[in-house]
PyMOL commands that place a pseudoatom at each C-alpha (Angstrom):
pseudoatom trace, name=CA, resn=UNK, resi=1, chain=A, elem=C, hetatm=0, pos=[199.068, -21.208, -108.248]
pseudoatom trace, name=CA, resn=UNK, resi=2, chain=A, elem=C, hetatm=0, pos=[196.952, -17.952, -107.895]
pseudoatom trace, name=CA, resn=UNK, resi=3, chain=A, elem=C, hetatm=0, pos=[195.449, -19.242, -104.962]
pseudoatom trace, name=CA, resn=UNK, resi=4, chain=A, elem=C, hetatm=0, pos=[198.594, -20.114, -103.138]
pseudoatom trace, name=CA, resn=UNK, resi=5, chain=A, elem=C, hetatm=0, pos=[199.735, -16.548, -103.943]
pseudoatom trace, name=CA, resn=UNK, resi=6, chain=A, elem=C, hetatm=0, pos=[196.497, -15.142, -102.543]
pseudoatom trace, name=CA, resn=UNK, resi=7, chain=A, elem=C, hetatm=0, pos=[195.938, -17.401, -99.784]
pseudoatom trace, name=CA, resn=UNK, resi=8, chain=A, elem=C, hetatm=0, pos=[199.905, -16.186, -98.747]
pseudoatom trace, name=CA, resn=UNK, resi=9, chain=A, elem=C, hetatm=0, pos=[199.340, -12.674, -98.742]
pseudoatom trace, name=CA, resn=UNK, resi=10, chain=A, elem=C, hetatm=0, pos=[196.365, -13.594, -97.144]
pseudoatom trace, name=CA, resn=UNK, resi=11, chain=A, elem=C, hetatm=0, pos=[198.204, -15.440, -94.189]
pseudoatom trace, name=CA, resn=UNK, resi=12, chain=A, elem=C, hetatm=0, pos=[200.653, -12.487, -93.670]
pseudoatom trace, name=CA, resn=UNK, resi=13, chain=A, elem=C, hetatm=0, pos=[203.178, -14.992, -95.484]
pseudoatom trace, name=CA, resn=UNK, resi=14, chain=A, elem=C, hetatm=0, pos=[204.536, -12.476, -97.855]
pseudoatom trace, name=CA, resn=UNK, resi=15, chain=A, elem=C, hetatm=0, pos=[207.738, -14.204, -98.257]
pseudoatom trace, name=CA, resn=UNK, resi=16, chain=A, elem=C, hetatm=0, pos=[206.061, -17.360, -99.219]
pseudoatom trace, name=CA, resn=UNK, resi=17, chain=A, elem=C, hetatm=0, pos=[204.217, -15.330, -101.893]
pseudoatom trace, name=CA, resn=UNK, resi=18, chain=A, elem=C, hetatm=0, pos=[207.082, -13.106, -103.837]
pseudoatom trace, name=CA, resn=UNK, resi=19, chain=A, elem=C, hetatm=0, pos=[209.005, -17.010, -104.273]
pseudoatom trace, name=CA, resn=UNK, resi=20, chain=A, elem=C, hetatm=0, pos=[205.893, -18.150, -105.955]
pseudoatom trace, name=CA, resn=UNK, resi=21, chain=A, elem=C, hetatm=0, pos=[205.255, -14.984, -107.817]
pseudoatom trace, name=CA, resn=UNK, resi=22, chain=A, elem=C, hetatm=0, pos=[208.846, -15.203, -109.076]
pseudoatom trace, name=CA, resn=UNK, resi=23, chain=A, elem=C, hetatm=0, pos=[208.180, -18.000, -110.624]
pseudoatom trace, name=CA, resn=UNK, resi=24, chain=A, elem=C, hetatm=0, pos=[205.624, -16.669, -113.163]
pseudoatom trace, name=CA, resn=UNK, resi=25, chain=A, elem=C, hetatm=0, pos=[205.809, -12.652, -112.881]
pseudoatom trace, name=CA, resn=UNK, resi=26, chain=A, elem=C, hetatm=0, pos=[203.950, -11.969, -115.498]
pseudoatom trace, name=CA, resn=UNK, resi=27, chain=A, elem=C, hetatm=0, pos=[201.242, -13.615, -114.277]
pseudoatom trace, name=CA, resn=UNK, resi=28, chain=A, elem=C, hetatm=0, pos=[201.255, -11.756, -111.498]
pseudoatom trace, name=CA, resn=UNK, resi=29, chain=A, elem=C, hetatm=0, pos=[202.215, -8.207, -112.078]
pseudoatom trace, name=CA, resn=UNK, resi=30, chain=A, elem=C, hetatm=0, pos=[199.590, -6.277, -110.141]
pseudoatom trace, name=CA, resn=UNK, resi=31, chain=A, elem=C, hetatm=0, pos=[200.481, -8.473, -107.010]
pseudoatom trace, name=CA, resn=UNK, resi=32, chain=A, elem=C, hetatm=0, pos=[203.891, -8.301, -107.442]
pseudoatom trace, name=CA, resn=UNK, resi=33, chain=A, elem=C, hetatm=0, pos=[203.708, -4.338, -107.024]
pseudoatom trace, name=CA, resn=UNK, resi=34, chain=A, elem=C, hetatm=0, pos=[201.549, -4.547, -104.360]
pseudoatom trace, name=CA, resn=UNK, resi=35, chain=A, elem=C, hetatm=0, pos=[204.000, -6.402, -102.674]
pseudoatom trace, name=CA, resn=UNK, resi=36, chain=A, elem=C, hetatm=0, pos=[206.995, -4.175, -103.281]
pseudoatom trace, name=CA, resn=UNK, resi=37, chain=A, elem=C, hetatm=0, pos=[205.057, -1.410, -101.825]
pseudoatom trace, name=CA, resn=UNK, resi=38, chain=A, elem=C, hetatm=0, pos=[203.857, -2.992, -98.702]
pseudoatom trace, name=CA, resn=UNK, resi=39, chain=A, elem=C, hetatm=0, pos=[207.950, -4.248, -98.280]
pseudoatom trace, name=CA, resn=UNK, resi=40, chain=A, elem=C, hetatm=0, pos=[209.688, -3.562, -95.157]
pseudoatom trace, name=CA, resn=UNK, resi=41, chain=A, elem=C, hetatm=0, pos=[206.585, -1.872, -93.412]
pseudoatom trace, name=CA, resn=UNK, resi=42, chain=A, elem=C, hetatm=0, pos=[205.396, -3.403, -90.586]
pseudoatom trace, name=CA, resn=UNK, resi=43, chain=A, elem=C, hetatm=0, pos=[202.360, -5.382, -90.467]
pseudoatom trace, name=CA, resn=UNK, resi=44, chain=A, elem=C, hetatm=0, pos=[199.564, -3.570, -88.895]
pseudoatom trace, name=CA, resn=UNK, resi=45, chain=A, elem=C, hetatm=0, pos=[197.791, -6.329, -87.242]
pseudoatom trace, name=CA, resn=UNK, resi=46, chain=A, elem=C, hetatm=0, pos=[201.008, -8.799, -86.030]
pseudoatom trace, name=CA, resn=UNK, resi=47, chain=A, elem=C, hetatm=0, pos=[200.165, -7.796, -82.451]
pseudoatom trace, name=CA, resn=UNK, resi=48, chain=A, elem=C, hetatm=0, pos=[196.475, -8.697, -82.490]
pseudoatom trace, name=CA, resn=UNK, resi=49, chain=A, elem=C, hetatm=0, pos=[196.090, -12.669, -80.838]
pseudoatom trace, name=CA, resn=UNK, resi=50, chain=A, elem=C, hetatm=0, pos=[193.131, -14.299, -79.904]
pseudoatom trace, name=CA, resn=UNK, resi=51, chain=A, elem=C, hetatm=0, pos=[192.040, -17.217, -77.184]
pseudoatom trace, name=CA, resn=UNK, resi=52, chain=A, elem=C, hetatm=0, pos=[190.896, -20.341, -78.497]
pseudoatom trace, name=CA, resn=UNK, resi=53, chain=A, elem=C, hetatm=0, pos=[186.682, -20.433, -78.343]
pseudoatom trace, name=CA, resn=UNK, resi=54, chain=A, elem=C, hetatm=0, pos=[185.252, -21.835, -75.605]
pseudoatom trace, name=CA, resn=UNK, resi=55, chain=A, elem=C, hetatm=0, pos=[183.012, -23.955, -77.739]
pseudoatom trace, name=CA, resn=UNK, resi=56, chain=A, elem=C, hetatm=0, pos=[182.249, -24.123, -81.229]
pseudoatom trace, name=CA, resn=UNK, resi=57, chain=A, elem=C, hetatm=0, pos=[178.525, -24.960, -82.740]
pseudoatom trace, name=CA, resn=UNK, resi=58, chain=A, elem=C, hetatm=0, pos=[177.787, -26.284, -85.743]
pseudoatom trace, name=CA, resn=UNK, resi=59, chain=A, elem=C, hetatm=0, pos=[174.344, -26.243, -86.977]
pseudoatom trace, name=CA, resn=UNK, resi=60, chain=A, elem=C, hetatm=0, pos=[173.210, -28.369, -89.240]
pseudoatom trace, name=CA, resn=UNK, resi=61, chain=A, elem=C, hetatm=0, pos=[169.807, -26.350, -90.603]
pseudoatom trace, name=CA, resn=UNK, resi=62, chain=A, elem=C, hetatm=0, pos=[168.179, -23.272, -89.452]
pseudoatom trace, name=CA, resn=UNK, resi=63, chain=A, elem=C, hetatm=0, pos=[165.073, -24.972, -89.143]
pseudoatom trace, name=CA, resn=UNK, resi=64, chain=A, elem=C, hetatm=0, pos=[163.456, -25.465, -85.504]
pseudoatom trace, name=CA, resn=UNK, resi=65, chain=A, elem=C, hetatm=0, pos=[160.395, -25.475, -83.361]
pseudoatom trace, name=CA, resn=UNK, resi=66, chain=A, elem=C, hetatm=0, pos=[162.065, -24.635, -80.411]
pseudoatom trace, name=CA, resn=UNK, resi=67, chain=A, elem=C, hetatm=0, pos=[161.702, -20.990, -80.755]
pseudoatom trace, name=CA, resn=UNK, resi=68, chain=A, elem=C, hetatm=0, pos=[164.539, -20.202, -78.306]
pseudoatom trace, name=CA, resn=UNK, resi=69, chain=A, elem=C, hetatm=0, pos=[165.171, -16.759, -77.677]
pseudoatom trace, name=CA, resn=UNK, resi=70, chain=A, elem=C, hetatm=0, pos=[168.959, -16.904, -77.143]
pseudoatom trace, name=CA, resn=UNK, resi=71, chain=A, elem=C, hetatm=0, pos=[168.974, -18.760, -80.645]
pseudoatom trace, name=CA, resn=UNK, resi=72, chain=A, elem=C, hetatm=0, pos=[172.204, -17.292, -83.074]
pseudoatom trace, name=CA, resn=UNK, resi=73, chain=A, elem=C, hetatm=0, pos=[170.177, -18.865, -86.003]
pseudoatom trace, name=CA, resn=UNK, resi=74, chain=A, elem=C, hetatm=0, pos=[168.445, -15.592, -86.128]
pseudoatom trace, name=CA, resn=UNK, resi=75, chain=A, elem=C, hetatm=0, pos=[165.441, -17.122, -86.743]
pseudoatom trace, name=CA, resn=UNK, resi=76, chain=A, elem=C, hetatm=0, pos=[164.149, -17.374, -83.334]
pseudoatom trace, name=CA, resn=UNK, resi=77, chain=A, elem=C, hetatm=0, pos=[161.062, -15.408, -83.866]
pseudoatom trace, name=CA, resn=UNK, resi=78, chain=A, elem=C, hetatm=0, pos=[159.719, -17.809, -86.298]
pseudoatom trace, name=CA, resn=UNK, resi=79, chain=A, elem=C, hetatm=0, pos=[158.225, -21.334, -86.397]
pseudoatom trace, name=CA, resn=UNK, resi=80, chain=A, elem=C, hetatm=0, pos=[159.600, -24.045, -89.085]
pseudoatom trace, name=CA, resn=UNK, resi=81, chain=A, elem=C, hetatm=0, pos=[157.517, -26.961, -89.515]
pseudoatom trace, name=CA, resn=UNK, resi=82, chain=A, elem=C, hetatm=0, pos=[158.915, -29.734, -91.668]
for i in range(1, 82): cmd.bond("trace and resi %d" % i, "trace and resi %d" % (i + 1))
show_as sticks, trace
zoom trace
């Protein structure tokens, strides 16, 4: 249940997160005045949207003898030799 409640404040699903504090204040004390004292101001980041990427990699090691220099492994300067 902590996780829910964190993952919901998280989320910007404060609603979601008082119900399941409710359940078990004590529990959650700390959180639950946190949340009364963000209540009823607006949320600081609502307005903020983003484009779906373009692409998405996934790599599966960051080992490679390619040595590319546009490489986001970061290790593009050195050699890896299995």
């Amino acid at each position: 249940m902590k996780t829910e409640v964190i993952n919901s404040i998280l989320m910007g699903d404060l609603k979601r997160a008082k119900l399941l504090i409710v359940k078990k204040p004590e529990r959650f004390e700390l959180l639950s005045n946190l949340l009364k004292i963000v209540s009823g101001k607006p949320v600081s980041l609502k307005a903020l949207t983003s484009h779906s990427p373009k692409f998405v990699a996934v790599n599966t090691c960051y080992t490679c003898g390619l040595q590319r220099e546009m490489c986001n492994s970061g290790f593009h300067d050195r050699i890896f030799f299995i």
